[in-house]
C-alpha positions as CSV (number, residue, x, y, z in Angstrom):
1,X,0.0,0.0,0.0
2,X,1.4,3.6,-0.9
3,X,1.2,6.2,1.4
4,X,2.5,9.1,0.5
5,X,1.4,12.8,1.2
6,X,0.1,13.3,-2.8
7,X,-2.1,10.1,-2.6
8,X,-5.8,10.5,-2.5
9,X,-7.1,8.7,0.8
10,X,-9.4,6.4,-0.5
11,X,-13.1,6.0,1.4
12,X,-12.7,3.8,5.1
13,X,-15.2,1.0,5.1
14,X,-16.4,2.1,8.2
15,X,-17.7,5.3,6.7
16,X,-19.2,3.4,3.7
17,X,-20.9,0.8,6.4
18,X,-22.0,4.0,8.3
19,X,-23.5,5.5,5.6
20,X,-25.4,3.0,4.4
21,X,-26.6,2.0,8.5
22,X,-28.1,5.7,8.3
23,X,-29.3,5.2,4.8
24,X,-31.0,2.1,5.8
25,X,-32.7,3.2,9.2
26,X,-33.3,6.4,8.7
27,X,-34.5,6.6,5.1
28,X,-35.2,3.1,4.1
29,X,-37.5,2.3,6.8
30,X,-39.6,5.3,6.6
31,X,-40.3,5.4,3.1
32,X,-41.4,1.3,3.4
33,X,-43.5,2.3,6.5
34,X,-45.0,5.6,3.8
35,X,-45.5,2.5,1.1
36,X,-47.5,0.4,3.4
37,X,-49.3,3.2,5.1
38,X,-50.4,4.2,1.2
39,X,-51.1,0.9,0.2
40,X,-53.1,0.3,3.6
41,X,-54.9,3.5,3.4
42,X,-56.3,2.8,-0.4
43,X,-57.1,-1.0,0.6
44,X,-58.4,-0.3,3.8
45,X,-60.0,3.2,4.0
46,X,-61.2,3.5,-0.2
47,X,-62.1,0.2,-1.3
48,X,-64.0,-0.5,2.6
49,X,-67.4,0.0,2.9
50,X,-67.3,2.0,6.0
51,X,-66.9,-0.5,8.3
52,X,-63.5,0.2,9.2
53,X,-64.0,4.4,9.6
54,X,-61.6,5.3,12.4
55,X,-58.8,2.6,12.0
56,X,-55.3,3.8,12.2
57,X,-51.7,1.8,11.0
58,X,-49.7,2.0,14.0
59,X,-51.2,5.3,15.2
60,X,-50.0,6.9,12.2
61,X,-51.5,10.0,10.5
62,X,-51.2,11.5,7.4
63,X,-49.0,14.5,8.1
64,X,-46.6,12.0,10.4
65,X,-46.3,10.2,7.2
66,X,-45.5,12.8,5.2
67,X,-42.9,14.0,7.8
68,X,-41.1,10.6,7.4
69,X,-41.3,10.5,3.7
70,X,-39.9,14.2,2.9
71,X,-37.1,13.9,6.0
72,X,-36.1,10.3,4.5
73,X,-35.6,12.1,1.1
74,X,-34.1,15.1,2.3
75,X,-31.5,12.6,4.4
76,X,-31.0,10.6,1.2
77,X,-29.8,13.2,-0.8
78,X,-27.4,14.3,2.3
79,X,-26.5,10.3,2.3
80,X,-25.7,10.6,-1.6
81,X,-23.1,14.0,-1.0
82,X,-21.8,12.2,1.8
83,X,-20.7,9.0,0.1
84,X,-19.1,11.1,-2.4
85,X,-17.2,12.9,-0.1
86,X,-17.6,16.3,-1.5
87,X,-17.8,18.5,0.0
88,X,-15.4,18.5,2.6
89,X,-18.1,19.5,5.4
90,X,-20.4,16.1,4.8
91,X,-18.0,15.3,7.7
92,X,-19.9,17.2,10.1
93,X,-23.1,17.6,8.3
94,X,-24.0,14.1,7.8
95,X,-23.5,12.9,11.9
96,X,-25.6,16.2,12.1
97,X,-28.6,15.0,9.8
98,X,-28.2,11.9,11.5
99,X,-28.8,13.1,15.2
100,X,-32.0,15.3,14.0
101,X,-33.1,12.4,11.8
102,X,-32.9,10.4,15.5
103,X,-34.6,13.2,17.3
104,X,-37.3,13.4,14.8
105,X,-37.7,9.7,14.2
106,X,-37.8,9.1,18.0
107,X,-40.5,11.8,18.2
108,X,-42.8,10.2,15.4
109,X,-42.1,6.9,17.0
110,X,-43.4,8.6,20.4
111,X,-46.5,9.8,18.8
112,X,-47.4,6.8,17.4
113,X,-47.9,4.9,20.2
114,X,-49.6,8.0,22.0
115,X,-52.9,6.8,22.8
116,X,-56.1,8.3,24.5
117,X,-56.4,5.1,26.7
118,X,-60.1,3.5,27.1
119,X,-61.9,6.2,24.9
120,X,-59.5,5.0,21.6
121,X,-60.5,1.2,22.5
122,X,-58.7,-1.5,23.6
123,X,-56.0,-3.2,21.3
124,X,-54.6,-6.6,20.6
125,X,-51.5,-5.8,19.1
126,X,-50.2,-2.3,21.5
127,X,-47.9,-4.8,23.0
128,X,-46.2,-5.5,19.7
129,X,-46.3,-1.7,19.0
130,X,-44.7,-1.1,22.5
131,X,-41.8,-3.4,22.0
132,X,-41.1,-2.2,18.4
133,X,-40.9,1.5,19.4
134,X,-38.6,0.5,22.3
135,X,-36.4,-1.6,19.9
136,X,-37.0,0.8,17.1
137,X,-35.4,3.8,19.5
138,X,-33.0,1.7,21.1
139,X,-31.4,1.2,17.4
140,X,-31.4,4.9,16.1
141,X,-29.6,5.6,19.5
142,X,-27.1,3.2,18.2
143,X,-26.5,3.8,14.6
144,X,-26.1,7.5,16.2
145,X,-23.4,6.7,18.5
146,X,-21.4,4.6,15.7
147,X,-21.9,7.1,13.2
148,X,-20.9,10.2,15.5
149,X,-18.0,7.4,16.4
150,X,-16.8,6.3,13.2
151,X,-16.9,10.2,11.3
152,X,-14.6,11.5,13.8
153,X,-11.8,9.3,13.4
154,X,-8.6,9.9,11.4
155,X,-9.1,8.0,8.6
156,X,-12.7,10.0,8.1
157,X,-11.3,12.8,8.2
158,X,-7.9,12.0,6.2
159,X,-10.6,10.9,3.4
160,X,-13.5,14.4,3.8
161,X,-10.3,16.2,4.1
162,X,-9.1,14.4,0.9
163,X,-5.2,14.5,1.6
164,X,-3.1,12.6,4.5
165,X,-1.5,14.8,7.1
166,X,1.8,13.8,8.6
167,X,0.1,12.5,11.7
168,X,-2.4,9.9,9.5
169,X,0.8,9.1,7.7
170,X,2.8,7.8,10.7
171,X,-0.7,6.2,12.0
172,X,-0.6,4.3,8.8
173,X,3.0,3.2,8.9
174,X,2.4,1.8,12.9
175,X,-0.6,0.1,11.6
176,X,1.8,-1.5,8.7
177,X,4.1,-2.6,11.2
178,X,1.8,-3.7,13.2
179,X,0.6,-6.2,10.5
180,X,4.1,-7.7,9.9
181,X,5.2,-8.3,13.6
């Protein structure tokens, strides 16, 4: 492996398997949960003949939908500059659409599963909703923590930067001879 000062650092796997972690919870998921919401709602709600007036999908509304589908694109197109690595400050504005992506995401989650008690009727499946938000929140805090993790090291910022610094250099050279001992 060449490493000298004029070589383009080339894209750490960790930032690609970040990337694509944030890609996958945070605009993935939504736009499948906008898909079956849509298809839901046209089965359920247009082709029903009344009978089931008043049913929500997870506790969803339209507008929350809509949040999650334009935030997942928005974040998409900050996922797609990111992976290119241009420009230089995707390094700090990607981990920074990621933690409000978490905050609204955990928010959404939190008003789905907001209920009225008695008056909204009893459920069979809240159980199941409880443990997915739970899960669902406990996994956004993690991709979070890795991403915020994983940004900040050298080798992120050797490749946003786009050049090695003396420092990332000798980092690479101990890493070499770590490899051959």
């Amino acid at each position: 492996m060449q490493t000298n000062s004029q070589s383009k650092p080339k894209r750490p796997f960790g930032v690609s398997l970040a990337i694509l972690t944030g890609v996958t919870v945070f605009a993935i998921l939504p736009l499948l949960i906008t898909v079956l919401f849509i298809y839901l709602n046209n089965r359920v709600y247009l082709e029903g003949d009344g009978s089931f007036s008043g049913l929500t999908f997870l506790g969803l509304s339209t507008p929350s939908v809509g949040t999650y589908t334009a935030a997942a694109i928005l974040f998409l197109g900050v996922a797609f500059f990111a992976w290119r690595g241009r420009p230089a400050a995707m390094r700090f504005i990607f981990p920074l659409a990621v933690f409000i992506m978490a905050i609204l995401m955990s928010v959404l989650v939190g008003v789905a599963g907001s209920s009225t008690g008695f008056q909204a009727g009893i459920d069979s499946a809240e159980t199941a909703r409880q443990v997915f938000r739970e899960g669902y929140v406990i996994v956004i805090l993690l991709v979070v923590v890795y991403i915020s993790w994983f940004f900040n090291r050298w080798s992120a910022r050797a490749y946003y930067r786009g050049y090695y610094t003396p420092e990332d250099l000798a980092l690479i050279t101990a890493y070499q001879q770590d490899l051959t001992v």
